[in-house]
C-alpha positions in Angstrom: 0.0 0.0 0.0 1.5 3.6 -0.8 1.5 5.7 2.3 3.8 9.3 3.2 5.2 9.9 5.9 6.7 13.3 6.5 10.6 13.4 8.6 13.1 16.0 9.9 16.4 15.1 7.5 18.4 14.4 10.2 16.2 11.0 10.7 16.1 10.5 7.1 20.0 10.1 7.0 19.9 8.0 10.7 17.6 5.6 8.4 20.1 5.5 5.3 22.8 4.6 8.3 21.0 1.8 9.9 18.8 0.5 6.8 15.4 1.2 8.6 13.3 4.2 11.1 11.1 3.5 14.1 9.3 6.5 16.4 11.3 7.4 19.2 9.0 8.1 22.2 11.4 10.6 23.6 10.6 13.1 21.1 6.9 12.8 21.7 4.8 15.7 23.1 2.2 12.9 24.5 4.0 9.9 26.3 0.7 8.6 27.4 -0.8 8.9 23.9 2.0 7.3 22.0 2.3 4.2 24.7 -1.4 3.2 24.6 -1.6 3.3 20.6 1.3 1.0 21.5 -0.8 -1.2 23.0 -3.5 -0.8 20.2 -1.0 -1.7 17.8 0.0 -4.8 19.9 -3.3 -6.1 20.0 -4.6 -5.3 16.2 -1.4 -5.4 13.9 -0.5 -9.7 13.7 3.5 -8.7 13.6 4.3 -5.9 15.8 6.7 -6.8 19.3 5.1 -4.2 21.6 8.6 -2.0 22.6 9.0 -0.9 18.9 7.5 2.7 18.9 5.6 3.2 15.4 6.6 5.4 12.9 3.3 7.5 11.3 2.5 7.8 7.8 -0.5 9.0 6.0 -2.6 7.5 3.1 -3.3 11.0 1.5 0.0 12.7 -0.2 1.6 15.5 1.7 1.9 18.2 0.4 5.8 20.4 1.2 4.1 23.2 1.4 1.1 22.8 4.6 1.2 24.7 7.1 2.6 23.5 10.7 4.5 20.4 9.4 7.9 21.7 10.9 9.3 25.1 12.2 10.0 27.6 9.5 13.2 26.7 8.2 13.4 23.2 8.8 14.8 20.3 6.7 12.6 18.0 6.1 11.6 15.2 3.3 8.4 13.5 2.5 8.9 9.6 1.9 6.6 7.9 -0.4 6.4 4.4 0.8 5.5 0.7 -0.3 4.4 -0.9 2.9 2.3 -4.1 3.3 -1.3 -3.1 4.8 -1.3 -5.5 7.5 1.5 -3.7 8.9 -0.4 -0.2 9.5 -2.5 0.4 11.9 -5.2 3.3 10.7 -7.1 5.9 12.6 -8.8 9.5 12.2 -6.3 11.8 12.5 -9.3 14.5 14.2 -11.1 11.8 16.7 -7.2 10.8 17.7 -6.9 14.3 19.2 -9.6 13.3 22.0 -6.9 10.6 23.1 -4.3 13.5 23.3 -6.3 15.4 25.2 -7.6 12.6 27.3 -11.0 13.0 26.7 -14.1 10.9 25.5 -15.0 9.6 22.3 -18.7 9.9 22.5 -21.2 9.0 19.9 -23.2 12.6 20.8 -24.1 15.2 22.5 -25.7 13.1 25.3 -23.4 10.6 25.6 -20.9 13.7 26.1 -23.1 15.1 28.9 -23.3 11.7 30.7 -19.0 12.0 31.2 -19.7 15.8 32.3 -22.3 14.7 35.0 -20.0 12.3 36.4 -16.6 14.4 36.3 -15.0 12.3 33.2 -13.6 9.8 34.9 -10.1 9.2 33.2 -10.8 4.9 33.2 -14.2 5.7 32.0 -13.3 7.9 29.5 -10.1 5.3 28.4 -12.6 2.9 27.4 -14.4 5.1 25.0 -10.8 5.2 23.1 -10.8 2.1 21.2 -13.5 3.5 19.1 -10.5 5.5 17.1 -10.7 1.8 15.5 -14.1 1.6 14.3 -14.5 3.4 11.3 -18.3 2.5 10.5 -19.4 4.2 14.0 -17.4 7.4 13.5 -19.0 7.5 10.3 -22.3 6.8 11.7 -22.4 9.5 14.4 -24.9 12.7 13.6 -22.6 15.0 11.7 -24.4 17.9 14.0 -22.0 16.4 16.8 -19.1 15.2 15.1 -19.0 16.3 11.5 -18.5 15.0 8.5 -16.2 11.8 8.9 -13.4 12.4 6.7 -11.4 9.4 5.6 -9.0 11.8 3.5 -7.4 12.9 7.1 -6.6 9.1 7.7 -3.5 8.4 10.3 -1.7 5.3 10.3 1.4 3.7 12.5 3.5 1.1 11.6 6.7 -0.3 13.8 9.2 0.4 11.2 9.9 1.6 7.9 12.9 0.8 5.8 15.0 1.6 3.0 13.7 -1.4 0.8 9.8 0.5 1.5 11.1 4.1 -0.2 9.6 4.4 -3.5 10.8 8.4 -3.7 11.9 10.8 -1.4 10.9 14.8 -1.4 13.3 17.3 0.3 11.8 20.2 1.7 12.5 23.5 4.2 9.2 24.1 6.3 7.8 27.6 5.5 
């Protein structure tokens, strides 16, 4: 399946040193986050060995020139990839911001109210989260509450990418 996924340089060459690129958690702004799709990825994706932090790639192609990839000024590339799909794990890249900020993922309005009247218990709320999964009940959820569900914004994580997966690389500098 061709996927992008957008890196600073520097990791670029690190991958053309070692032959391959995994996520590193200490550059993530959510620990928490990164740890339980982790554990998501353990459970759904057959070969993934849970301590291999995923790498994030994108089915849509990325454009250089969006807005808020990198600081101004920063080297990047965008690598165009060949990776099996049993090896990706894929999500909504919107609805994965309520695990970021450690909230629900309701179905609507009410079922948002029900977490307010009871203080949003973090365990309660954590097992709203495995939802991100299920594409047909995003979809199905009034768009009055949630939107339109767009598939073009689809996230996905695999453990590793390597050299042997590049099918072309793009070098940039963030604007």
């Amino acid at each position: 399946m061709i996927v992008y996924t957008v890196q600073k340089l520097s990791a670029y060459k690190l991958m053309r040193e070692q032959g391959y690129l995994t996520g590193d958690i200490k550059y993530s702004m959510f620990p928490e986050a990164y740890k339980w799709m982790m554990e998501q990825m353990e459970k759904r994706l057959p070969n993934y060995i849970g301590e291999i932090p995923p790498i994030w790639v994108w089915e849509r192609q990325v454009n250089r020139n969006e807005k808020a990839i990198f600081k101004k000024g920063t080297k990047g590339i965008i690598l165009k990839l060949d990776i099996p799909e049993e090896n990706i794990l894929w999500s909504p890249f919107e609805v994965w911001h309520n695990i970021l900020n450690e909230g629900p993922i309701t179905f609507d309005e009410m079922e948002w109210e029900e977490f307010d009247k009871r203080g949003y218990l973090l365990h309660e709320i954590k097992e709203t989260w495995e939802r991100l999964f299920d594409m047909d009940w995003l979809a199905s959820r009034p768009k009055e509450w949630a939107g339109n569900f767009d598939d073009e914004w689809m996230q996905g994580v695999t453990p590793k990418i390597t050299m042997d997966q590049i099918v072309k690389v793009e070098r940039f500098i963030a604007k």
